[in-house]
C-alpha positions as CSV (number, residue, x, y, z in Angstrom):
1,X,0.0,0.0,0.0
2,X,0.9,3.5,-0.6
3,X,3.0,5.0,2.5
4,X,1.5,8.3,4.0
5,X,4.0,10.2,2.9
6,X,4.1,9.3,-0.8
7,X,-0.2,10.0,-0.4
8,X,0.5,13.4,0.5
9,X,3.0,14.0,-2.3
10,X,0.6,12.7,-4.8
11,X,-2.7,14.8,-3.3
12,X,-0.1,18.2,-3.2
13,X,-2.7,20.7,-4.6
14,X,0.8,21.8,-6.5
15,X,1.6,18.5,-8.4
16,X,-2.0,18.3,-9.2
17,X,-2.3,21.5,-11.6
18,X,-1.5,19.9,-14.6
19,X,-2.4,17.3,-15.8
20,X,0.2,14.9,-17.3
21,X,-0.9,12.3,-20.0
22,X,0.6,9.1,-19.9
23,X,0.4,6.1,-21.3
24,X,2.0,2.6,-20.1
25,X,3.0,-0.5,-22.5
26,X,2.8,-3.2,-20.3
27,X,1.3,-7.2,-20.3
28,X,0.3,-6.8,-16.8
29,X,-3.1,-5.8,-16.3
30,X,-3.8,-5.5,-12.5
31,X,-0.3,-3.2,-12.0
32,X,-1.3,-0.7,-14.4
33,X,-4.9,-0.5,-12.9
34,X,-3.3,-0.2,-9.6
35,X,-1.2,3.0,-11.1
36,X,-3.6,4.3,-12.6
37,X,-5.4,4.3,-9.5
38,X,-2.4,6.3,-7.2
39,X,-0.8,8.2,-10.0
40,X,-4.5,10.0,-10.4
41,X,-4.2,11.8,-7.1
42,X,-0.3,13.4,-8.5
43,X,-1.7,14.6,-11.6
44,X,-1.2,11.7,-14.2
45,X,-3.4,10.9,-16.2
46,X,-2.2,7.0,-17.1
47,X,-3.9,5.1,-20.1
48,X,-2.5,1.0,-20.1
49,X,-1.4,0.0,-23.9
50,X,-1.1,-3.8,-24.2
51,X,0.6,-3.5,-28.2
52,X,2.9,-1.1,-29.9
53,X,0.4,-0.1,-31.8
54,X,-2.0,1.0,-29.2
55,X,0.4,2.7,-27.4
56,X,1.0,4.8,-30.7
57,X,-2.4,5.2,-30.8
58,X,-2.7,6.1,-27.4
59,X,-0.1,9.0,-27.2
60,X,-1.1,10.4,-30.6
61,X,-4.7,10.7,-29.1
62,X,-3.9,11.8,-25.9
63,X,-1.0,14.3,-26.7
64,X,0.9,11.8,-24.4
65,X,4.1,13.5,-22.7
66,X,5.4,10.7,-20.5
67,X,5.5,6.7,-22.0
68,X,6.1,4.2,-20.0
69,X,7.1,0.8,-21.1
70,X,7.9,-2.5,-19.6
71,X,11.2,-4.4,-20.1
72,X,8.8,-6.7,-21.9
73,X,5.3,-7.1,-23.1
74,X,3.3,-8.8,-25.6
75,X,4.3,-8.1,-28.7
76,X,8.1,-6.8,-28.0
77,X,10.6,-5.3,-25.6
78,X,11.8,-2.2,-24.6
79,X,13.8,-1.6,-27.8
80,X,10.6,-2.3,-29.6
81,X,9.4,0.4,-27.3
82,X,11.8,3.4,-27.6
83,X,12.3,3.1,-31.4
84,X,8.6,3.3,-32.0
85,X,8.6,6.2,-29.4
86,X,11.9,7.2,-31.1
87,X,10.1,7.4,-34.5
88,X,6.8,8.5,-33.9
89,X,6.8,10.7,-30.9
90,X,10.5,12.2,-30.6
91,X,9.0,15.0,-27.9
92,X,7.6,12.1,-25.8
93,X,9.7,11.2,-22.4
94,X,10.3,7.7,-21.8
95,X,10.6,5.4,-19.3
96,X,11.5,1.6,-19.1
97,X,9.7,-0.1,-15.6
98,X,12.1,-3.5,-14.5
99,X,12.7,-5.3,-11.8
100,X,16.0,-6.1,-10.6
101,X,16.9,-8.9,-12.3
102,X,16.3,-7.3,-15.3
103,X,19.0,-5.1,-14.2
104,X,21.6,-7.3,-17.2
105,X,19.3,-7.0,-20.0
106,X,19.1,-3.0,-20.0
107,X,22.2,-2.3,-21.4
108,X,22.2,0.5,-24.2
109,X,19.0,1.9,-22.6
110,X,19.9,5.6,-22.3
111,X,21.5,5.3,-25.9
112,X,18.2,4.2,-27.1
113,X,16.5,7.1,-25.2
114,X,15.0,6.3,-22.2
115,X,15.3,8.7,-19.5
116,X,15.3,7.0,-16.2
117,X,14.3,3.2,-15.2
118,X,11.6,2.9,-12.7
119,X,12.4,0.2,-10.5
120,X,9.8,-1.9,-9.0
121,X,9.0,-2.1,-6.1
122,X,7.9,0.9,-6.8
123,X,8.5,4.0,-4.5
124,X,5.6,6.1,-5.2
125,X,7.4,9.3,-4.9
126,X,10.0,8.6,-7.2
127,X,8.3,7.3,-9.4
128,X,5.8,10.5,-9.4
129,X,9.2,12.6,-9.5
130,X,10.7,10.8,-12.8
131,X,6.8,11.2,-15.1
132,X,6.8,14.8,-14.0
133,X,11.0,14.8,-15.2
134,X,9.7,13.3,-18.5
135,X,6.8,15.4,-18.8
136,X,9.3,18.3,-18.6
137,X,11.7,17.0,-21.0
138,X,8.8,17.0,-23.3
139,X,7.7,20.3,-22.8
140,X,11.1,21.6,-23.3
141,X,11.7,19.6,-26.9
142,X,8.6,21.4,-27.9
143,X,10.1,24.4,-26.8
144,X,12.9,24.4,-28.2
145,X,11.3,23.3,-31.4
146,X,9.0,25.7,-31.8
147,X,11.9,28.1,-31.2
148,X,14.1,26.7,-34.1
149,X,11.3,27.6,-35.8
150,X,10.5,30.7,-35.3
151,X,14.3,31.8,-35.6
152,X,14.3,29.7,-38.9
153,X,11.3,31.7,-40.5
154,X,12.5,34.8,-39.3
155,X,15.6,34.1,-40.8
156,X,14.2,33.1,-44.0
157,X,12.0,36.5,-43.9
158,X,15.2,38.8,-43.2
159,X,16.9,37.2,-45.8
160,X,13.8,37.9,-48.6
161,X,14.1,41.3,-48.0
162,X,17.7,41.8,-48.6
């Protein structure tokens, strides 16, 4: 069960502002009901993808910021997992959720693109901590995207005057 303290981290009126879409790619049913469930009171917004292809779906749809995927699933693994989110949704954070002993089978991971591993057992708090990091990162990309932009126009519009 979900210490007190990790409760009141995830009710903080703060952390509860915006909302984060997320979706997790994961074979395991009852966990990612159980998140859902906890990560709702932090300000996550969770959706459970049990293919590639509906977690593509899902974070096209939902304008998903954080993607969370297991070390395995159905039809892949994490490698599956960060190309596609590689390919289709560059500005998307990701995360890869293992246990220990998948601690050998990780290597290349940050390479690849994820961000952080989430560890289970899960520590609530953390684990709130690292979707609002990858949230972030994703709001930055699209920052600094929309910026390159913008000097890239501006740029071609100095240089039509000359």
């Amino acid at each position: 069960m979900v210490e007190r303290n990790q409760l009141a981290v995830l009710q903080d009126p703060e952390t509860r502002r915006g909302r984060i879409e997320c979706v997790y790619l994961t074979s395991f049913a009852s966990e990612s009901s159980f998140l859902t469930s906890v990560l709702q009171y932090s300000g996550v917004r969770m959706r459970a993808a049990r293919s590639l292809e509906e977690a593509d779906f899902l974070l096209t749809v939902t304008g998903g910021t954080a993607f969370l995927a297991d070390v395995t699933f159905f039809d892949g693994c994490w490698r599956d997992a960060l190309d596609m989110a590689g390919q289709m949704h560059p500005l998307v954070g990701s995360l890869i959720v293992a246990d220990p002993v998948d601690y050998p089978f990780l290597t290349g991971i940050y390479e690849r693109g994820a961000l952080e591993v989430l560890w289970r057992p899960f520590d609530f708090t953390r684990e709130v901590r690292m979707i609002r990091s990858a949230d972030q990162a994703a709001r930055e990309r699209s920052k600094w995207l929309e910026e390159i932009h913008a000097a890239n126009a501006s740029h071609s519009i100095a240089k039509a005057t000359y």
